[in-house]
C-alpha positions as semicolon CSV with decimal commas, in nm:
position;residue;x (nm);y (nm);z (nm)
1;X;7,594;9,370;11,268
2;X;7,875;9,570;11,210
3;X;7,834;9,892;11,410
4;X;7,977;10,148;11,133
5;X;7,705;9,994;10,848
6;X;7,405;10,239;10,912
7;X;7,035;10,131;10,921
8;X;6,859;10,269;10,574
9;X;6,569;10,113;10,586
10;X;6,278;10,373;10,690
11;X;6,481;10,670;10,651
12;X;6,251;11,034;10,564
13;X;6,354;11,062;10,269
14;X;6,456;10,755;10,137
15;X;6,832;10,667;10,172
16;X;6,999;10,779;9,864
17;X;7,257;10,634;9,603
18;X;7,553;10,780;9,797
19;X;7,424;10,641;10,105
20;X;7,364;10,309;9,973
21;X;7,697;10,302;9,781
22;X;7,849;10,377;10,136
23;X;7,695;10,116;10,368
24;X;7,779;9,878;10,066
25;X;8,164;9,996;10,075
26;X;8,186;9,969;10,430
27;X;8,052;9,596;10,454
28;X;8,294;9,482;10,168
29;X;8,587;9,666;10,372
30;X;8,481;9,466;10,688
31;X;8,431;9,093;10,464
32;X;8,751;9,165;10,243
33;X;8,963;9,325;10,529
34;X;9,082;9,571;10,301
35;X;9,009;9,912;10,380
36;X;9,223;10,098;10,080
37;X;9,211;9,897;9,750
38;X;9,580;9,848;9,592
39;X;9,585;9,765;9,219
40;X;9,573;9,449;9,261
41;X;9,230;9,455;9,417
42;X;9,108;9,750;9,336
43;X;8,920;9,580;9,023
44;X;8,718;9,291;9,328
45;X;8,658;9,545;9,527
46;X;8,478;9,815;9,347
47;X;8,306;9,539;9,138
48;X;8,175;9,409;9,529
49;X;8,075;9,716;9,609
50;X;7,843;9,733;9,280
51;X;7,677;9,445;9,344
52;X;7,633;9,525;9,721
53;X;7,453;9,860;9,635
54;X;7,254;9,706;9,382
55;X;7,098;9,408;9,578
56;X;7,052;9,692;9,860
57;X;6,890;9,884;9,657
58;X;6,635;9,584;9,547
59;X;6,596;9,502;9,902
60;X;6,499;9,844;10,045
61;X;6,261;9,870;9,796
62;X;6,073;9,523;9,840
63;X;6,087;9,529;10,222
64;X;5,774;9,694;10,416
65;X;5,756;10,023;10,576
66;X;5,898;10,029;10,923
67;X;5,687;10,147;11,201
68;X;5,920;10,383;11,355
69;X;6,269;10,514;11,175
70;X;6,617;10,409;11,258
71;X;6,759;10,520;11,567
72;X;7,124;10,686;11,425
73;X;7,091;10,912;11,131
74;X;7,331;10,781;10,848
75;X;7,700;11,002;10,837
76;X;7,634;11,119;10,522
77;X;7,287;11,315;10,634
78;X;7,511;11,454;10,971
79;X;7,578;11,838;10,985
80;X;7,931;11,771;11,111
81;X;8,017;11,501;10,856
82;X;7,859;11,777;10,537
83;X;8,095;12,014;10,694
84;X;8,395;11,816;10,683
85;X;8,357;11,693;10,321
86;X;8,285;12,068;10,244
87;X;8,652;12,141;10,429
88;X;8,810;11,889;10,238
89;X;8,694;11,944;9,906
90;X;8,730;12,337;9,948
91;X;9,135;12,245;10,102
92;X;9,193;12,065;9,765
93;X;9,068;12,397;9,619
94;X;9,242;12,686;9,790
95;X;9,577;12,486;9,820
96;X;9,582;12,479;9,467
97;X;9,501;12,821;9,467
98;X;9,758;12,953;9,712
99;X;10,042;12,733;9,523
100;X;9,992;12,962;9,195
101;X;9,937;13,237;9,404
102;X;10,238;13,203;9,566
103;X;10,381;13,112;9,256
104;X;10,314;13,434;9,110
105;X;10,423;13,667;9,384
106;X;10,791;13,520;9,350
């Protein structure tokens, strides 16, 4: 198994869409090879990663309960990772802010 595709089955709560969509981007990134879609794939790609989610989604739900949860907690439900997409969406924010601010003090 790849070792960046996290374990969703038996997560408290249940893995969500964004987590699903994830672990389904990161497998078609490690079967395509391509890690940033040009234009010229983008179209596959995002289309694979559909289908990926959506057959994962299918499968968590008809699999049983696991006995005991998965051992790493999935990036998107880590403190650190939260507070890094936080960071970045805020920096897209404030640099936009501090170019018109800037703008306006010239």
């Amino acid at each position: 198994m790849c070792r960046n595709i996290t374990e969703l089955r038996g997560l408290e709560p249940a893995a969500n869409d964004n987590e699903i969509e994830a672990a389904a981007r990161q497998y078609v990134r490690k079967v395509s090879g391509i890690t940033h879609p040009t234009a010229r794939t983008r179209e596959a790609f995002e289309k694979a990663v559909r289908e990926i989610a959506h057959i994962t989604e299918h499968l968590l739900e008809d699999l049983p309960e696991r006995r005991q949860p998965p051992k790493t907690v999935p990036p998107l439900r880590r403190p650190e990772v939260q507070a890094r997409i936080s960071a970045r969406e805020a920096g897209g924010a404030s640099s936009a802010t501090t170019t018109s601010g800037a703008q306006a003090a010239s």
